[in-house]
N, CA, C and O atoms as a printed pandas DataFrame, in Angstrom:
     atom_number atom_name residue_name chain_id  residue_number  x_coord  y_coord  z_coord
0              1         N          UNK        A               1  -20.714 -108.716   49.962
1              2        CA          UNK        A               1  -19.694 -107.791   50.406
2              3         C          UNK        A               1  -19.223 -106.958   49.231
3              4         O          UNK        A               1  -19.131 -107.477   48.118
4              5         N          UNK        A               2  -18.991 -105.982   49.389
5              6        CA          UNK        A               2  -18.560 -105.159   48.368
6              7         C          UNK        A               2  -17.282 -104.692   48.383
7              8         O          UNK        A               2  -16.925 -104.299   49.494
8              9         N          UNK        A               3  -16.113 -104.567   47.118
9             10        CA          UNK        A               3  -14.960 -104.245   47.543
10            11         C          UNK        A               3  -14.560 -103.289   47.072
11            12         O          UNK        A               3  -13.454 -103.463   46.560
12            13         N          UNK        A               4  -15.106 -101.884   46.955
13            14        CA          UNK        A               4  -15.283 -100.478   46.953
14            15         C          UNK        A               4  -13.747 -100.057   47.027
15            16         O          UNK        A               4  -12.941 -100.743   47.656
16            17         N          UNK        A               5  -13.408  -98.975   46.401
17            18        CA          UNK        A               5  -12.321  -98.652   47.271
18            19         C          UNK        A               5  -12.363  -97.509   47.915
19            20         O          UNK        A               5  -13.210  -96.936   47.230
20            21         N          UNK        A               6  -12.050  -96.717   48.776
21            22        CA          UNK        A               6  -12.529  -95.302   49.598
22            23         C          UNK        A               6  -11.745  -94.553   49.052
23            24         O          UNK        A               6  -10.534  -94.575   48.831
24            25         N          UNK        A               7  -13.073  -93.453   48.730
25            26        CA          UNK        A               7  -12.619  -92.241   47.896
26            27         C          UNK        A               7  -11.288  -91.673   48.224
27            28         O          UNK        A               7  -10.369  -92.088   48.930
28            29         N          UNK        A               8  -11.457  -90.566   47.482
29            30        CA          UNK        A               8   -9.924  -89.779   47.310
30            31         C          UNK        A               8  -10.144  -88.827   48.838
31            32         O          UNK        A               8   -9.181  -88.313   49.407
32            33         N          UNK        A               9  -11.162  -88.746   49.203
33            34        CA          UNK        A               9  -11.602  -87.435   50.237
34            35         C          UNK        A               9  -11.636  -87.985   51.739
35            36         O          UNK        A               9  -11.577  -87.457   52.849
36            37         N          UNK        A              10  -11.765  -89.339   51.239
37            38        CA          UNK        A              10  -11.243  -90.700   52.366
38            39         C          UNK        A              10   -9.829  -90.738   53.243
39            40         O          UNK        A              10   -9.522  -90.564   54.422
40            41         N          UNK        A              11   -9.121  -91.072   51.970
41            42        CA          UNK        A              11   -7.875  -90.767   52.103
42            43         C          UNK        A              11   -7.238  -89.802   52.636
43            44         O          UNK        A              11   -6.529  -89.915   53.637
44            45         N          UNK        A              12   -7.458  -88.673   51.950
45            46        CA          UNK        A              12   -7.230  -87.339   52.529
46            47         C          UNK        A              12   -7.591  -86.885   54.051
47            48         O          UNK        A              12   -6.814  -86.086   54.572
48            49         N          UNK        A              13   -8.353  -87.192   54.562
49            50        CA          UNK        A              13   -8.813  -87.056   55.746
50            51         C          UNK        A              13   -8.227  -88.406   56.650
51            52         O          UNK        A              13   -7.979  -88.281   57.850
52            53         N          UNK        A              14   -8.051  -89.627   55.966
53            54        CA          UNK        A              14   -7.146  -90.447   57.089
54            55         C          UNK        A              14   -5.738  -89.562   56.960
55            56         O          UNK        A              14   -5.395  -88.902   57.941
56            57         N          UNK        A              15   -5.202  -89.552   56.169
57            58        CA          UNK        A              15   -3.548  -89.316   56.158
58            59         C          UNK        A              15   -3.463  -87.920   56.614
59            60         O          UNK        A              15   -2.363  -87.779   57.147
60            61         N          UNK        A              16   -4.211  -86.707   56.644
61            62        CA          UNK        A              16   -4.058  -85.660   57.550
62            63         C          UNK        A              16   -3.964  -85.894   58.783
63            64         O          UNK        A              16   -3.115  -85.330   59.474
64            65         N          UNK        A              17   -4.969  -86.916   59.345
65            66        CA          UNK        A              17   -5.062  -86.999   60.925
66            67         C          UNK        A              17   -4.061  -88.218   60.862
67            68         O          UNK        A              17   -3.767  -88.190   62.057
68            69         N          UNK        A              18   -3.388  -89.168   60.409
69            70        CA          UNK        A              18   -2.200  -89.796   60.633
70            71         C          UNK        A              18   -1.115  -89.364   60.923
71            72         O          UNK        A              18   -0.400  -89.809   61.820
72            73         N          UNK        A              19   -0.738  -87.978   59.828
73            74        CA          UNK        A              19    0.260  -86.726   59.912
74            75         C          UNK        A              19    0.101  -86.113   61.106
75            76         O          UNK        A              19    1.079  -86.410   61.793
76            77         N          UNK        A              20   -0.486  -85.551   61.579
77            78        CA          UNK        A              20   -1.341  -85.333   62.952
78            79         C          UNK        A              20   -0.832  -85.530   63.787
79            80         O          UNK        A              20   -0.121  -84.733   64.399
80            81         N          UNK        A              21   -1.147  -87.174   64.183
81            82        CA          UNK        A              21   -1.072  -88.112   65.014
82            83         C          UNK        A              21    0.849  -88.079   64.865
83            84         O          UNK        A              21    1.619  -87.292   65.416
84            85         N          UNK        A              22    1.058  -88.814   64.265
85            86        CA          UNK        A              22    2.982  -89.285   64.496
86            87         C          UNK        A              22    3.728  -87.359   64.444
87            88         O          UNK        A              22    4.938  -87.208   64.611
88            89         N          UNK        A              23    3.026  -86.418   64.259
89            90        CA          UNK        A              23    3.222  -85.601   64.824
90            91         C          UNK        A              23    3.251  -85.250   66.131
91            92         O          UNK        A              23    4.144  -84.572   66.638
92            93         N          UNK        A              24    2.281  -85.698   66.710
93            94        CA          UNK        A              24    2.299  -85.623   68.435
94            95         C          UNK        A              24    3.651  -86.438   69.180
95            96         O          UNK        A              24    4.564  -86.036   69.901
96            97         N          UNK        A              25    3.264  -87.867   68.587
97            98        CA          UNK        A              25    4.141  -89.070   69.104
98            99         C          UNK        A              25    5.638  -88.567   68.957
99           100         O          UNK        A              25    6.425  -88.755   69.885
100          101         N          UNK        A              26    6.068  -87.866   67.680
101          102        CA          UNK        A              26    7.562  -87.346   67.442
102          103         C          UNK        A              26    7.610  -86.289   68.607
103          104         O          UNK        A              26    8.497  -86.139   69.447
104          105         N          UNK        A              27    6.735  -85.772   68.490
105          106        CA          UNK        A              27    7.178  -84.301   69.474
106          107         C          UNK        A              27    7.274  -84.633   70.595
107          108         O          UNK        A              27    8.456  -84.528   70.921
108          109         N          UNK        A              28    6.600  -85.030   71.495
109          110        CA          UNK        A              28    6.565  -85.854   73.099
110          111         C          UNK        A              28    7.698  -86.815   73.274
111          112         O          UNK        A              28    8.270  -86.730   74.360
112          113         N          UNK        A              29    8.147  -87.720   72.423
113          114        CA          UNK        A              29    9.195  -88.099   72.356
114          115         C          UNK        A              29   10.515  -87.312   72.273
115          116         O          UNK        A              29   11.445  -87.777   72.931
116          117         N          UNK        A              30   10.699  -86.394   71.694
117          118        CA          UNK        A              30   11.389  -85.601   71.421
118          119         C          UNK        A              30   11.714  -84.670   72.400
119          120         O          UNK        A              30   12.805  -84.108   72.300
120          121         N          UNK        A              31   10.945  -84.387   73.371
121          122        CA          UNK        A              31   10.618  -83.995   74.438
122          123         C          UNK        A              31   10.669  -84.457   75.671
123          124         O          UNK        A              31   10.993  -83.804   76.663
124          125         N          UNK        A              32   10.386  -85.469   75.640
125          126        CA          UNK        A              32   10.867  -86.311   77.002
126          127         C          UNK        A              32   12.245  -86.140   76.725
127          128         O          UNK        A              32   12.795  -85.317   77.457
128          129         N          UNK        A              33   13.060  -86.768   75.745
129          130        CA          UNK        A              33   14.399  -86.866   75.508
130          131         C          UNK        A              33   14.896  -86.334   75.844
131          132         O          UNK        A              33   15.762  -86.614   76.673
132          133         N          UNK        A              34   14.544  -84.767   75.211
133          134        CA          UNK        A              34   15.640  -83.343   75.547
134          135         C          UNK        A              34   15.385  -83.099   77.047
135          136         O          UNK        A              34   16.333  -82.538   77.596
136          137         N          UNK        A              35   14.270  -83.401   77.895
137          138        CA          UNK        A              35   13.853  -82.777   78.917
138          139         C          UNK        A              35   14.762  -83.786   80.151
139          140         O          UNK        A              35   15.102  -83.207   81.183
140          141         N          UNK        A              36   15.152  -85.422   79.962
141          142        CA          UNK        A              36   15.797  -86.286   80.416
142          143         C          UNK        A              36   17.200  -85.824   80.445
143          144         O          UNK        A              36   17.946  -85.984   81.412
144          145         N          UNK        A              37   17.517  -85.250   79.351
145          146        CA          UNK        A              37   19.206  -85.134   78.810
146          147         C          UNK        A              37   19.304  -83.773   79.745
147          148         O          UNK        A              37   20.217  -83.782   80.571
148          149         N          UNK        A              38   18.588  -82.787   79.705
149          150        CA          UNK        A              38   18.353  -81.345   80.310
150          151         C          UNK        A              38   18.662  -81.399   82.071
151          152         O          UNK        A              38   19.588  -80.929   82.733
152          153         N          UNK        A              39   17.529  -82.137   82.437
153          154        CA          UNK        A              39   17.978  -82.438   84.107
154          155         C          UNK        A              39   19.007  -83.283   83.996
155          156         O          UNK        A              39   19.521  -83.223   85.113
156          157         N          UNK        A              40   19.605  -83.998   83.383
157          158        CA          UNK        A              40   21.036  -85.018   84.050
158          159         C          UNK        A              40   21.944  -83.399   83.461
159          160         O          UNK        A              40   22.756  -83.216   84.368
160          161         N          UNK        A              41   22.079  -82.592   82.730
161          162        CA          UNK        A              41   23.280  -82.066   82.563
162          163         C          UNK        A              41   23.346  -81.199   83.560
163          164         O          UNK        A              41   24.466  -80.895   83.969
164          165         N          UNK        A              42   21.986  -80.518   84.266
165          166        CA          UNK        A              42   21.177  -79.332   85.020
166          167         C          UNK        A              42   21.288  -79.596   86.377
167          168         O          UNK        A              42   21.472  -78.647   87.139
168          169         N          UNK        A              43   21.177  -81.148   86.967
169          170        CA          UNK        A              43   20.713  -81.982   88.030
170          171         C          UNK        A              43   19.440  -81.125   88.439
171          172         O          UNK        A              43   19.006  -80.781   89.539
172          173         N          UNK        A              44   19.113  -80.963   87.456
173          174        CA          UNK        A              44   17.440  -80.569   88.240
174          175         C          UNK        A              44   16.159  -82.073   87.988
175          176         O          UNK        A              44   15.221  -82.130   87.192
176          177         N          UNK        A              45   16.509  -82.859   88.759
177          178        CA          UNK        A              45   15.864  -84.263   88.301
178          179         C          UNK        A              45   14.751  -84.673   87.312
179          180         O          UNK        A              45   14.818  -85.211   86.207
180          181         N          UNK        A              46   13.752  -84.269   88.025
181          182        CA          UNK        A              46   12.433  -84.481   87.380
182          183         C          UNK        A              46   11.660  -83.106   86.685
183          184         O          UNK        A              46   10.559  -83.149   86.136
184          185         N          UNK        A              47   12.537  -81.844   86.849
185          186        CA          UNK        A              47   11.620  -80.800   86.163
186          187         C          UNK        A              47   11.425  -80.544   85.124
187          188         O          UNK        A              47   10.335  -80.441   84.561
188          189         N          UNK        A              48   12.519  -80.395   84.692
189          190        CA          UNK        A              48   12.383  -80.732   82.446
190          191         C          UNK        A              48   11.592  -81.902   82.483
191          192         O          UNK        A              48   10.384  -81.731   82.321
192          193         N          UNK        A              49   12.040  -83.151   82.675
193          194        CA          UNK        A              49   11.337  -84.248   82.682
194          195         C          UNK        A              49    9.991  -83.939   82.027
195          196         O          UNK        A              49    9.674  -84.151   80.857
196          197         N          UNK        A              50    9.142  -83.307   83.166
197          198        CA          UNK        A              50    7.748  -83.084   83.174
198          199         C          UNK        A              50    7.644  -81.758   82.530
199          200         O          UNK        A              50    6.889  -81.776   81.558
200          201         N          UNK        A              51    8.247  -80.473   82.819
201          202        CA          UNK        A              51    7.713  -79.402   82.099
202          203         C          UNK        A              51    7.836  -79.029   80.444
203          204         O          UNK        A              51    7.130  -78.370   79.681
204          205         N          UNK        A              52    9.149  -79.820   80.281
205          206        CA          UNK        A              52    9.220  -79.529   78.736
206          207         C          UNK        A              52    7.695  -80.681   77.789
207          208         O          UNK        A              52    6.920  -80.126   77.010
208          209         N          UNK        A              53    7.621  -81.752   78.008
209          210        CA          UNK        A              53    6.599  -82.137   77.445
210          211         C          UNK        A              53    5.137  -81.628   77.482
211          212         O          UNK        A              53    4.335  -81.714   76.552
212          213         N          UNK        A              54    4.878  -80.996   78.901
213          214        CA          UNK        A              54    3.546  -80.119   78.915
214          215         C          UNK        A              54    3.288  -78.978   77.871
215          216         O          UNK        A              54    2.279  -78.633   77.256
216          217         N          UNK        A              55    4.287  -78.625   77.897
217          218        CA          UNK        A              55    4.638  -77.100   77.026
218          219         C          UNK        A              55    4.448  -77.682   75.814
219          220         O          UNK        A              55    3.572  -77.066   75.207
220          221         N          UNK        A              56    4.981  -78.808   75.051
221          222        CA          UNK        A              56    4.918  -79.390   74.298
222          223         C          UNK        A              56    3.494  -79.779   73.537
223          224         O          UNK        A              56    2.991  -79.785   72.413
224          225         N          UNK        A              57    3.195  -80.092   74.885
225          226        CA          UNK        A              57    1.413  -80.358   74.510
226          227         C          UNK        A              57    0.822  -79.788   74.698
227          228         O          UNK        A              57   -0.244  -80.243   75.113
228          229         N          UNK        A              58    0.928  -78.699   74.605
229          230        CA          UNK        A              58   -0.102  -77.846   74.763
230          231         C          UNK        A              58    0.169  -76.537   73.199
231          232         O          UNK        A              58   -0.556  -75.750   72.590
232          233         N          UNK        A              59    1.465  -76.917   73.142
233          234        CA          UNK        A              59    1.556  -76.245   72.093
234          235         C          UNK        A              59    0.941  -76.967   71.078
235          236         O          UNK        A              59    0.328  -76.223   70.312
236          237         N          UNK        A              60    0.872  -78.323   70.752
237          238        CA          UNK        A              60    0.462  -79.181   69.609
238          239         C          UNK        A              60   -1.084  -79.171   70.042
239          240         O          UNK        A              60   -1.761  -79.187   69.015
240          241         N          UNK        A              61   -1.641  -79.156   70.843
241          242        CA          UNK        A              61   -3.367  -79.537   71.366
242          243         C          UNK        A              61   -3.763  -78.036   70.413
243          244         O          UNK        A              61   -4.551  -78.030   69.467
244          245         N          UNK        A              62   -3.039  -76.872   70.911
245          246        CA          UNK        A              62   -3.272  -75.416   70.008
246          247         C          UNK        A              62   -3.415  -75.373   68.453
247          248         O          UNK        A              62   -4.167  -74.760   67.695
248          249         N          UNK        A              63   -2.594  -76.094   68.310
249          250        CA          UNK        A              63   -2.279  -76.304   66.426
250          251         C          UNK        A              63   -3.453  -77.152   66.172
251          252         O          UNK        A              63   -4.231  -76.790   65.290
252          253         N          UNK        A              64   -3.772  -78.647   67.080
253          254        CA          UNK        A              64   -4.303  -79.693   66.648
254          255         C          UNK        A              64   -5.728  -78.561   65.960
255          256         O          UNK        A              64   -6.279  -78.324   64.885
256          257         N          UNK        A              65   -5.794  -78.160   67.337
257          258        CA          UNK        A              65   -7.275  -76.810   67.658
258          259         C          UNK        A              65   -7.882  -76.218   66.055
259          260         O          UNK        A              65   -8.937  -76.240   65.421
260          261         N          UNK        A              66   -6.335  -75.647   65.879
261          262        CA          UNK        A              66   -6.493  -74.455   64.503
262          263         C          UNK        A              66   -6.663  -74.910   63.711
263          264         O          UNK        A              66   -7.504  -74.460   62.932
264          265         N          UNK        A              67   -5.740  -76.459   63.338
265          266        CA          UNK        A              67   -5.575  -76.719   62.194
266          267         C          UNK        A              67   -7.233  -77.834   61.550
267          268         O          UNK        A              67   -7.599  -78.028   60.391
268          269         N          UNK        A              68   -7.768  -78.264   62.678
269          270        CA          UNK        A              68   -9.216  -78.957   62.833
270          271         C          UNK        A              68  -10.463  -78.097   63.040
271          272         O          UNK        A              68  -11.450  -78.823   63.156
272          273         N          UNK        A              69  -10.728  -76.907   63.117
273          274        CA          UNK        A              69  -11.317  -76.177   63.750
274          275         C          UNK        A              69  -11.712  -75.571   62.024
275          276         O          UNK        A              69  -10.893  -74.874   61.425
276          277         N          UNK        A              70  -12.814  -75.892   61.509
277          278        CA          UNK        A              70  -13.654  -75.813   60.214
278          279         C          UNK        A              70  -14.940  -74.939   60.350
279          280         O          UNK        A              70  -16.088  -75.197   59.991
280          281         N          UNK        A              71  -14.208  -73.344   61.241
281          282        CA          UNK        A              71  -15.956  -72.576   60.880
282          283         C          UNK        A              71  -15.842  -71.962   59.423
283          284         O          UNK        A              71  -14.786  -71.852   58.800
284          285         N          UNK        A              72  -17.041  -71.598   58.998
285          286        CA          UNK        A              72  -17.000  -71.138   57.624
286          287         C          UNK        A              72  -17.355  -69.706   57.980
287          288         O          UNK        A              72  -18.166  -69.422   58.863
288          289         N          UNK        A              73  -16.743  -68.880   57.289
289          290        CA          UNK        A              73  -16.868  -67.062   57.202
290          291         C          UNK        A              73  -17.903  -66.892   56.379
291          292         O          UNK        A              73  -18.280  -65.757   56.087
């Protein structure tokens, strides 16, 4: 067995897509929240609920897109 340690370029590429990742999880969370708090002040029940997190994700799936998306000019 070998106990190597993974490069620097290793790293870099886990902890971008970690950043990434608890990026999504904060935002959707963050989002449900406001969208929960939104219909009880609104009584519009379930529509924030559901529409503010879509919007949400779709805005982050866009970024995920740009910010992963490696053509060369």
């Amino acid at each position: 067995m070998s106990n190597r340690q993974p490069s620097d370029a290793n790293r870099r590429f886990f902890m971008r897509y970690a950043g990434l990742a608890t990026q999504l999880l904060a935002a959707i969370a963050l989002s449900v929240f406001l969208g929960l708090k939104a219909d009880k002040a609104w009584n519009t029940k379930p529509l924030l609920s559901v529409l503010l997190p879509l919007i949400v994700l779709s805005a982050l799936f866009y970024k995920l897109f740009k910010e992963t998306n490696t053509t060369k000019k």
